[in-house]
TORMARDREN-879643 format. One line per 5 residues: their letters; for each residue x, y, z of C-alpha. Coordinates in steps of 0.5 Angstrom, whole numbers, plus 500, padded with zeros to 3 digits. Each point is the difference from the previous one (the first is absolute). Layout:
# residues N
A) X,Y,Z; ...
***
This chain:
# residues 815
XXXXX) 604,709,355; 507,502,501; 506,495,499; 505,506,503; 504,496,506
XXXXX) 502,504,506; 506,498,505; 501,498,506; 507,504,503; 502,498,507
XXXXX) 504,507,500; 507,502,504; 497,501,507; 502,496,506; 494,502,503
XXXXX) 496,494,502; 494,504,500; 500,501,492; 503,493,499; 495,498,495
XXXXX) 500,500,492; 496,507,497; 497,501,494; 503,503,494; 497,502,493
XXXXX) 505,497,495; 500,506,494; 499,497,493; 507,502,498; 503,495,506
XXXXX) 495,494,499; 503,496,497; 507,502,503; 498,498,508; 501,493,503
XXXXX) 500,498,506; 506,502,504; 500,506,495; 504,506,505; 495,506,499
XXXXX) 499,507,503; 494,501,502; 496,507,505; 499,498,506; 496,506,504
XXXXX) 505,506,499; 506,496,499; 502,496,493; 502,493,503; 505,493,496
XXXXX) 495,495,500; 501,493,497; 494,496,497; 498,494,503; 493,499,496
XXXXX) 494,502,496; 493,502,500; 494,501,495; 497,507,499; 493,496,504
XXXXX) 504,498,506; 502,508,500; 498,506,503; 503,507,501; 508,500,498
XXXXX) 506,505,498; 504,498,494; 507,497,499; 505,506,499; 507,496,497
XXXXX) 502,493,500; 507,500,502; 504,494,496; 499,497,494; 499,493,503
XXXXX) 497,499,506; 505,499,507; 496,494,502; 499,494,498; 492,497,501
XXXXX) 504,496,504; 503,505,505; 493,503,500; 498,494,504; 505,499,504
XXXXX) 500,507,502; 494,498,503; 502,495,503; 506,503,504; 495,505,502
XXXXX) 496,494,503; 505,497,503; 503,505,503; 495,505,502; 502,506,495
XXXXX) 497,505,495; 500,497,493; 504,507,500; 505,498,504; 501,492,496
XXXXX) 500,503,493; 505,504,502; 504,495,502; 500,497,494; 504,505,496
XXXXX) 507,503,500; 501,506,504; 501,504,495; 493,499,496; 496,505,504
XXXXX) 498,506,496; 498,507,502; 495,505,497; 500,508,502; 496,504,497
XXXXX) 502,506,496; 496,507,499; 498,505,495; 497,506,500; 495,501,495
XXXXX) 498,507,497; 495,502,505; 504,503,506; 497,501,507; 499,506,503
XXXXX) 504,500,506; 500,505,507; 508,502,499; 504,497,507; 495,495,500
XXXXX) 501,492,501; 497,500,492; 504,505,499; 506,496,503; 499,494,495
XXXXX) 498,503,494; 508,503,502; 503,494,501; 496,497,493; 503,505,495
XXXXX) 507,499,505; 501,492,500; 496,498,493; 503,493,501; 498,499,507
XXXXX) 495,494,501; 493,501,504; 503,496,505; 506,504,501; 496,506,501
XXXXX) 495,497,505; 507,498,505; 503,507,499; 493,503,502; 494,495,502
XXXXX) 495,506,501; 500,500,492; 497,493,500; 493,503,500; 502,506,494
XXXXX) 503,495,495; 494,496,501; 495,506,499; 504,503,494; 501,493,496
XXXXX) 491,499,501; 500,507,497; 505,499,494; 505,505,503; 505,494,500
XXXXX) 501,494,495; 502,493,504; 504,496,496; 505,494,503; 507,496,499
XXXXX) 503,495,501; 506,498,503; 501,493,500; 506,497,506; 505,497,498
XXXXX) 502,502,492; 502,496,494; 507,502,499; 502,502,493; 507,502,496
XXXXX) 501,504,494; 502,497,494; 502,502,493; 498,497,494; 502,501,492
XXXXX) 494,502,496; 503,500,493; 500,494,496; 506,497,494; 497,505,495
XXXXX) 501,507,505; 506,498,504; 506,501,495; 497,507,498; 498,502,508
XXXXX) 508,498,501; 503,504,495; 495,506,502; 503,501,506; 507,502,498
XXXXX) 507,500,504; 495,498,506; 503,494,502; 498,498,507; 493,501,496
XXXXX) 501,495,495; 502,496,506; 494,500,503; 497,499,495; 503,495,496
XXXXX) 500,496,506; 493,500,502; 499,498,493; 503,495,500; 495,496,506
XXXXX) 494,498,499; 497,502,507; 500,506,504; 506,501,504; 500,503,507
XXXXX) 503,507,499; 505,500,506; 503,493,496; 501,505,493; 503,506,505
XXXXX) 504,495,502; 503,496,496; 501,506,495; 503,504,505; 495,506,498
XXXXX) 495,505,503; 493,501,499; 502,507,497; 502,495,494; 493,497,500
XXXXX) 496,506,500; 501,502,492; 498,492,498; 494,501,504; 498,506,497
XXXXX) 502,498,492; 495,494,504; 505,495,497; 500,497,507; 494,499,505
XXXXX) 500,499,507; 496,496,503; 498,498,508; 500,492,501; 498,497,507
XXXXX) 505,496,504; 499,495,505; 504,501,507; 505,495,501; 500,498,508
XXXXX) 505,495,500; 504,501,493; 502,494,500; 504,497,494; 497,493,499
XXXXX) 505,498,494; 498,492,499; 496,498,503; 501,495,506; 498,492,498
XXXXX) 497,496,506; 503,497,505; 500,492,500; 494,498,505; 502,496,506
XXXXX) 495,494,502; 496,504,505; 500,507,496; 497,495,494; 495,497,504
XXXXX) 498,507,502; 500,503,493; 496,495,498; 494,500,504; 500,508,499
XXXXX) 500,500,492; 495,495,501; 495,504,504; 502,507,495; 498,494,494
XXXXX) 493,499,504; 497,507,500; 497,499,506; 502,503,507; 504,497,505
XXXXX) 505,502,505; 507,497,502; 505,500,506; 506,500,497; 505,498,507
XXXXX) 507,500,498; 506,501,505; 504,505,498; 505,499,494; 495,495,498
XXXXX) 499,503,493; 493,502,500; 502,507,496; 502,495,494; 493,496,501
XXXXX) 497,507,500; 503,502,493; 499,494,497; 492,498,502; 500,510,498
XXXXX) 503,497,492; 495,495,500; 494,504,502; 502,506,494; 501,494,495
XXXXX) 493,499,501; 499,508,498; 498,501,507; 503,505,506; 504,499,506
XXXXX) 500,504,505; 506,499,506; 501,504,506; 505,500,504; 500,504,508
XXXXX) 502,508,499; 507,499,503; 502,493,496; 499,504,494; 507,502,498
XXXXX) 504,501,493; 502,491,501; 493,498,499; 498,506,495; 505,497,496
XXXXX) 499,494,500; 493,500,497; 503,505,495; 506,496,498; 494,493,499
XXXXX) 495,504,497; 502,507,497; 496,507,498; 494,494,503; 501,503,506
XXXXX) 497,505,505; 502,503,505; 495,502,506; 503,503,507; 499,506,505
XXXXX) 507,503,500; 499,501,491; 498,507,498; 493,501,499; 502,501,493
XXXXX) 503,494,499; 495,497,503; 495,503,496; 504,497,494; 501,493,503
XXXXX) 492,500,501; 498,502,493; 505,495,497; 496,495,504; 494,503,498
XXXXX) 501,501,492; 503,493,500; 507,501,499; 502,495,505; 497,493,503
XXXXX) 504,500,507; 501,504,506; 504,500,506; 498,505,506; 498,500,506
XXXXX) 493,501,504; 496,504,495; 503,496,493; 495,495,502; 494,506,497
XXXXX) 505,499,493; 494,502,495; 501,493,496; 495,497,496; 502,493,501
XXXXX) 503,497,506; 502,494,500; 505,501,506; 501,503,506; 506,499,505
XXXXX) 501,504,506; 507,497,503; 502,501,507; 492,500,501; 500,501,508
XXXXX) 504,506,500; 496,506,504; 501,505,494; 495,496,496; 494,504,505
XXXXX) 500,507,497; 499,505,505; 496,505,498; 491,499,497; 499,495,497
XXXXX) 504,496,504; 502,494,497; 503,493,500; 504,500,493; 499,492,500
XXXXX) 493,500,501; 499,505,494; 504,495,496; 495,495,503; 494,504,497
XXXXX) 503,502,494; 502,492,498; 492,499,500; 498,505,496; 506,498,495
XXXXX) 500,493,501; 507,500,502; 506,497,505; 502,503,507; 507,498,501
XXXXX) 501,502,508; 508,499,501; 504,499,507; 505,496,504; 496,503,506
XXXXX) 492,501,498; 495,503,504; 497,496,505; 493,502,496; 504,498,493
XXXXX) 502,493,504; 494,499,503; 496,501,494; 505,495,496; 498,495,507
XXXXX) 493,500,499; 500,498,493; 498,508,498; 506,500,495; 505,496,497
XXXXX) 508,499,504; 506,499,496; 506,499,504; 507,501,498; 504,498,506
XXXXX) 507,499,497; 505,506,497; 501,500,493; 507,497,499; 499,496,506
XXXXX) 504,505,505; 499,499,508; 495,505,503; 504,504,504; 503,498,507
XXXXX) 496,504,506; 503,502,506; 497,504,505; 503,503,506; 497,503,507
XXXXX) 503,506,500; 498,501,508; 506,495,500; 505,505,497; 498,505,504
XXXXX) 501,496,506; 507,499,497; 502,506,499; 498,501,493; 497,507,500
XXXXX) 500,501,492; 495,499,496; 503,494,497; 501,493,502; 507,497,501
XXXXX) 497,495,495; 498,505,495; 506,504,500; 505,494,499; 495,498,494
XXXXX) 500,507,497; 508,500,501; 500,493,497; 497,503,494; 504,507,499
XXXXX) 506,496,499; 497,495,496; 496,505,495; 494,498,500; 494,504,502
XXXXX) 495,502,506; 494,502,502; 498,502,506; 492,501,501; 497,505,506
XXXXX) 493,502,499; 500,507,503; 504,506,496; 503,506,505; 505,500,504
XXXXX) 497,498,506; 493,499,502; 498,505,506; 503,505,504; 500,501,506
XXXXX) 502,503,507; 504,496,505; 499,505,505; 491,500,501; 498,495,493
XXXXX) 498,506,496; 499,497,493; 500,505,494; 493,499,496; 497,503,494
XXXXX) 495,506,502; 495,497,494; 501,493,501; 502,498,507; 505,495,498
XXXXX) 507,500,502; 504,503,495; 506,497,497; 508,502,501; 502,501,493
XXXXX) 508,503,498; 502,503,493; 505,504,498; 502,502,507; 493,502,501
XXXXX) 497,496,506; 491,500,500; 495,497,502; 493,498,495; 495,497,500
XXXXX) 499,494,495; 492,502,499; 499,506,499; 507,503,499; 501,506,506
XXXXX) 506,501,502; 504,504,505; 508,500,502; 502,495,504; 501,504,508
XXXXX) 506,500,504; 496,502,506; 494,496,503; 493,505,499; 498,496,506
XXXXX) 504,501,505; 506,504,497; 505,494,501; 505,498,494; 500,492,501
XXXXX) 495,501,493; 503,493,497; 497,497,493; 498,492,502; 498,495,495
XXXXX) 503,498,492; 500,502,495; 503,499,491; 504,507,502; 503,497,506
XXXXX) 501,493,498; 504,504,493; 504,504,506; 502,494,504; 502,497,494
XXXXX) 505,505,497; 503,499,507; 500,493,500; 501,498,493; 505,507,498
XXXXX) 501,497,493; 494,498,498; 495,503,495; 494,501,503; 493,501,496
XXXXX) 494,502,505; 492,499,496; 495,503,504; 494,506,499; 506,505,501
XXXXX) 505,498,494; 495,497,496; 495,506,499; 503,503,493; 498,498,494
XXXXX) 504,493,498; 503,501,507; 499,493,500; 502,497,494; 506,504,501
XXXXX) 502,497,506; 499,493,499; 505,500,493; 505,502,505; 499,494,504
XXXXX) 499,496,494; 507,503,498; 504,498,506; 500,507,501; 499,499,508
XXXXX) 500,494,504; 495,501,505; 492,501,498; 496,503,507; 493,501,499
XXXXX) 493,500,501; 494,496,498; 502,502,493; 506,495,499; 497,495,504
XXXXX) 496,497,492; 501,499,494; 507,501,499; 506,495,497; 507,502,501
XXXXX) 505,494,499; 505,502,505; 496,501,505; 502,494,506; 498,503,507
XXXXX) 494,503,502; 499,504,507; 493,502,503; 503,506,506; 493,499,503
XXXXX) 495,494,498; 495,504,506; 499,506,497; 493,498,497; 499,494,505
XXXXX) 496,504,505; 496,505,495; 493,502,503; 497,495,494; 498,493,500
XXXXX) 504,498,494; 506,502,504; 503,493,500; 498,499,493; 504,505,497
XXXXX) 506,499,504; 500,493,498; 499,502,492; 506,506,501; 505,495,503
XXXXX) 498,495,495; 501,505,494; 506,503,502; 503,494,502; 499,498,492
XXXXX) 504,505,498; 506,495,503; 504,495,495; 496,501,494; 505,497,496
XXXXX) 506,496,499; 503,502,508; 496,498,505; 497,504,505; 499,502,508
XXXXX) 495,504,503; 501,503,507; 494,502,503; 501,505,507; 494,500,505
XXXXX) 498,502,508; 495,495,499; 503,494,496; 495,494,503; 494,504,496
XXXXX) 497,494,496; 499,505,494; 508,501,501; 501,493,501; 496,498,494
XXXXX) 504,505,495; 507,496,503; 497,494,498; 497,503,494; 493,495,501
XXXXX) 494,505,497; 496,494,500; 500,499,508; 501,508,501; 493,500,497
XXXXX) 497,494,504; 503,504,506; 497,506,498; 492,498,497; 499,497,507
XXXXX) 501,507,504; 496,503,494; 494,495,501; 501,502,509; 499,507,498
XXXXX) 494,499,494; 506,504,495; 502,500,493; 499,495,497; 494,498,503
XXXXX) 497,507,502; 500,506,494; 502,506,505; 498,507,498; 502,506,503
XXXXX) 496,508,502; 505,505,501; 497,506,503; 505,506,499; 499,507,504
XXXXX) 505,505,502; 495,501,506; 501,494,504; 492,500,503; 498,501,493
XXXXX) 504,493,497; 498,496,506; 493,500,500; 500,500,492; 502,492,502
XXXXX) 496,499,505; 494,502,495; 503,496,495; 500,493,505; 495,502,503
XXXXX) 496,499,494; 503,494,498; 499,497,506; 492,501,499; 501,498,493
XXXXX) 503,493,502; 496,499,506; 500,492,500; 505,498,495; 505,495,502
XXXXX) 504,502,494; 501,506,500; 505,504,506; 500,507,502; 507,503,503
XXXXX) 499,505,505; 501,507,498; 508,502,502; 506,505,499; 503,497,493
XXXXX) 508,498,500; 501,506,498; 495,504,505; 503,507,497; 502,502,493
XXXXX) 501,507,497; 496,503,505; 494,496,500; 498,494,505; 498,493,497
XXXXX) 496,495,503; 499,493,497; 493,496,500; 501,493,497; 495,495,498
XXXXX) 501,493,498; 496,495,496; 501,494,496; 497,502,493; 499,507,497
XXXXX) 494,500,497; 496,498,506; 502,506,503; 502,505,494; 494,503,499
XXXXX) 498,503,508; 508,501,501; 500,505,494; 493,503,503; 504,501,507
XXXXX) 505,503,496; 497,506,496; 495,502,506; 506,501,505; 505,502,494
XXXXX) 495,506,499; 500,502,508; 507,499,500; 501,505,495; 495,505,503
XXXXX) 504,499,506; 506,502,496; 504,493,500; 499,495,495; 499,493,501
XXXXX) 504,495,495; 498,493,499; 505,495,498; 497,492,498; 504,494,501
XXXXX) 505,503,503; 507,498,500; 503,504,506; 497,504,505; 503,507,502
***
């Protein structure tokens, strides 16, 4: 009996019709080369398809297959452990193994094959002006065009090419073209020894900028970069190419890794001195890392309390142990500072994964995972898919932040991967936050996970003093600005005193809507049928649409009733950064939203401004509201504190109180005390009330007991069918298949709960209509498998239909 293997290779489609693994014969010459994980191209009908190998059968176990055409790397991009996640992310989330191996990789990863083709000798015989004719033109015309070219110039040729290549009139070959490329550089290198150098340096007489190439190269013992010799010597590749030709140099191509950060680390950074509470935290992290057996920690400190020392000594502890780390940090926290600070502690042992690097430096930093060359890595969501081998811990800081739930299939929760992950690797899961999740603290309740609490600042520094200011009552007073008089005497008292300020609005523009004053026409996007936004720029005033990115002029004449009484109502970054100008004349004003932060280091750039006293004021965003620790800054100032209070979400009050929270600790962080000022139409709001007070645990006690009323988080998982058309009927009774399916499934169970089919928050978006189907119940999977049944029957209705259904599990927000 034969002892060949066959693969099993999950190839790249996202189809959930072929979302199984096919067999593939393993040619000899490769036995001994494919593994698990091994990349590989494969056919697949008429197309050649990247797959990954995810398993093996022997020759008894098979049938009919096709051979492996290429393996595509020398070592395999995933590791068996990926393998098996991959498919446990493809459970949990009800995606393609596809789609969750893709999530696995750095964008740049994905190869592409084209097929060439050569005609052979015999040519066919051809009625001139004929489509044959036509093609045999463009073949002798364009022999460098690929299969797949010709076929999108002219498909009507599809059927000849595929005739022509049974017969043998055309020769098929492929190539690949990987994504994102290593990169090299040119280097010279002297190949003459003691013996030959004297003579090769006398033979080329009166040469003298020769010789001093020459000599130079000679004199190291490693291949220079080229441009380095060009320079230093002042001297021209016309000087270069008679050495070449002699062949007393050599060029030579070196690969160079992509820099991200280009962080110059110098000596490296002692640890900080541990207070009593960071100590005892440190202590029962290393511990559990020292134990090799999975377990979870909530680490709830304050703001300011020092947990990012804790993190980077237990980070120190676990490497020591010839173990990895992996560190995430939420996307718009991960800036230069923190990128620094690991870089100074640990060095080159750092990599660094994130959605703003290139995809070859992303491509570069994965491999440097991959290849073993570093042990720790700081990223955001997806650096929890780092290629290690041996994690000893995992640390997801600021874990309730929203940008943890990716967005797209698979659509994951970056800290219940970390959690699946700790299994496999028998690893430590530190969950970080001064204002957890209502699941993350409800689990630390119920005796799930272990809670360490740090609830003092780390040089004994007095949280910041709160004040709240109902601005109905400013209005009453005549204060039409945007600031309260509070507010602004505080922020003249730090002008004249040099400190610095931060002043916090959750919505970028300059205003939120426009509307006319005549009849109450309010301008919409055609695609999305949300108001649009007053932005103004450079003299030029428009509208936009923050989802789908239309925009159009802002009108002086009402498209209604013809009136010019069109005003913009609401605020915006671009209006506060107006009204300080005018306000505040001598101050210099730094503003961070999308706007401003959109270019490539935008936002490194901006915050070392701040960090050089360049500017007094910081206006912003949710990006400053986190991670950020300026010594100068005394006063923090919210403009509007209701902005994400009243959101169509369920976690609305939540994640007010935890906004308010993280951005009230930007506030005297250091030796000066600090003040918060927060402005509210609603300043009685409990979860307004809380963040004053600063009191997480009674917010939590507060907010459970009105989750529990409504069978929510942390007590119900929600899941949530989205049904997308641009034809309205269409995509209204997609959702009604779908719950009246679920309704019969369920039929009886006290544990399960079906929300009605209804429009979704956003009802239209880029032209098509959205309706929402969501089902609550306590554990997953009790109900996964007949979930997933009602969701691929109804998503290949939806696609016959013309729409799509999406799927999003544990959904963390619902739009």
């Amino acid at each position: 009996m034969s002892s060949k293997r066959f693969a099993e290779v999950i190839v790249e489609l996202k189809s959930s019709q072929v979302d199984r693994p096919f067999h593939y014969e393993v040619p000899d010459h490769w036995q001994q080369q494919v593994e698990i994980g091994t990349r590989v191209l494969v056919p697949f009908g008429p197309r050649r398809l990247e797959g990954y190998i995810v398993g093996f059968s022997m020759a008894a176990e098979v049938t009919k297959t096709k051979p492996i055409l290429e393996v595509l790397d020398d070592e395999p991009p995933l590791t068996p452990d990926l393998v098996q996640l991959a498919g446990w992310l493809s459970e949990r989330y009800l995606c393609t193994t596809a789609a969750a191996v893709q999530a696995l990789l750095p964008s740049g990863m994905r190869a592409k094959a084209s097929t060439t083709l050569r005609l052979a000798d015999e040519l066919p015989f051809v009625q001139p002006g004929s489509l044959e004719a036509d093609l045999l033109q463009a073949l002798y015309e364009s022999p460098n065009k690929t299969k797949e070219q010709l076929i999108a110039e002219r498909p009507e040729w599809r059927p000849i090419l595929r005739a022509w290549v049974a017969a043998g009139i055309l020769i098929e070959s492929y190539r690949i073209k990987q994504g994102a490329q290593v990169k090299t550089i040119t280097c010279l290198r002297c190949t003459l020894d003691a013996t030959r150098f004297p003579a090769a340096l006398e033979a080329l007489g009166r040469a003298k900028k020769q010789k001093e190439v020459l000599a130079f190269l000679f004199d190291r013992d490693d291949a220079v970069p080229m441009k380095d010799v060009l320079s230093e010597l002042s001297a021209s590749s016309s000087t270069l190419k008679p050495l070449l030709e002699k062949g007393y140099i050599q060029k030579e191509e070196q690969e160079v890794l992509r820099d991200p950060y280009g962080i110059v680390h110098g000596q490296k950074e002692q640890p900080l001195p541990l207070t009593e509470l960071q100590r005892a935290a440190y202590d029962q992290i290393a511990a559990a890392v020292d134990s090799r057996k999975p377990e979870t920690f909530l680490l709830q400190g304050v703001t300011g309390s020092g947990k990012t020392e804790v993190y980077l000594q237990a980070i120190a502890s676990c490497v020591a142990q010839g173990r990895q780390a992996i560190m995430l940090v939420p996307e718009i926290s991960l800036t230069p500072q923190m990128v620094e600070r690991f870089k100074k502690r640990f060095g080159d042992d750092v990599a660094v994964m994130h959605s703003r690097l290139s995809a070859g430096e992303k491509f570069d930093e994965w491999r440097r995972i991959r290849q073993g060359d570093v042990t720790i890595v700081v990223g955001a969501r997806s650096a929890i898919f780092a290629p290690f081998h041996s994690i000893g811990l995992m640390i997801v800081d600021e874990e309730h932040e929203v940008s943890y739930k990716q967005d797209d299939h698979p659509k994951y929760l970056a800290r219940e991967v970390a959690m699946y992950r700790a299994r496999q690797h028998g690893a430590t899961v530190v969950l970080g936050s001064a204002t957890p999740a209502l699941e993350t603290r409800w689990w630390a309740h119920q005796g799930q996970i272990r809670r360490i609490e740090m609830s003092e600042r780390v040089m004994g520094q007095r949280l910041p003093k709160v004040k709240v200011i109902d601005m109905r009552n400013e209005l009453q007073e005549g204060n039409r600005s945007m600031f309260s008089t509070v507010l602004q005497k505080e922020m003249e008292k730090r002008l004249e005193t040099g400190e610095q300020i931060i002043l916090f609005l959750n919505r970028r523009g300059f205003a939120t809507f426009v509307l006319c004053r005549s009849c109450g026409y309010v301008a919409r996007c055609p695609e999305c049928e949300i108001p649009l936004t007053f932005h103004k720029a450079r003299g030029l005033e428009q509208l936009r649409c923050h989802y789908c990115g239309y925009a159009e002029r802002m009108p002086n004449i009402c498209p209604d009733c013809q009136g010019d009484h069109v005003r913009h109502f609401g605020t915006g970054t671009q209006r506060v950064e107006e009204e300080l100008n005018r306000v505040f004349p001598e101050a210099n004003v730094i503003r961070m939203d999308v706007d401003t932060t959109s270019g490539k280091g935008s936002h490194a750039v901006l915050l070392q401004r701040f960090r050089n006293q360049e500017a007094q004021i910081l206006l912003g965003t949710q990006m400053i509201a986190k991670g950020l620790d300026f010594p100068n800054v005394t006063l923090v100032g919210v403009i509007s504190a209701d902005t994400s209070l009243f959101v169509p979400d369920f976690r609305a009050a939540e994640r007010t109180f935890q906004l308010l929270t993280q951005v009230a600790g930007r506030a005297g962080r250091h030796q000066l005390p600090g003040e918060v000022v927060i402005q509210s139409y609603n300043p009685q709001h409990y979860a307004v009330q809380f963040a004053k007070k600063q009191e997480y645990e009674n917010f939590f006690q507060h907010e459970i007991r009105v989750r529990h009323a409504v069978h929510n988080p942390p007590f119900r998982e929600l899941t949530a069918f989205t049904s997308v058309n641009v034809n309205e009927t269409e995509a209204l009774r997609i959702a009604r298949t779908v719950e009246d399916r679920l309704r019969i499934l369920f039929q009886g169970r006290d544990d399960v709960i079906i929300l009605g089919t209804s429009p979704a928050p956003l009802s239209r978006l880029q032209g098509k209509f959205r309706f929402n189907v969501v089902v609550k119940y306590v554990r997953f999977k009790q109900v996964g498998a007949s979930i997933r049944t009602v969701y691929l029957e109804a998503a290949q209705e939806a696609q016959k239909a013309g729409g799509y259904l999406s799927i999003d599990v544990n959904a963390q927000m619902i739009l």
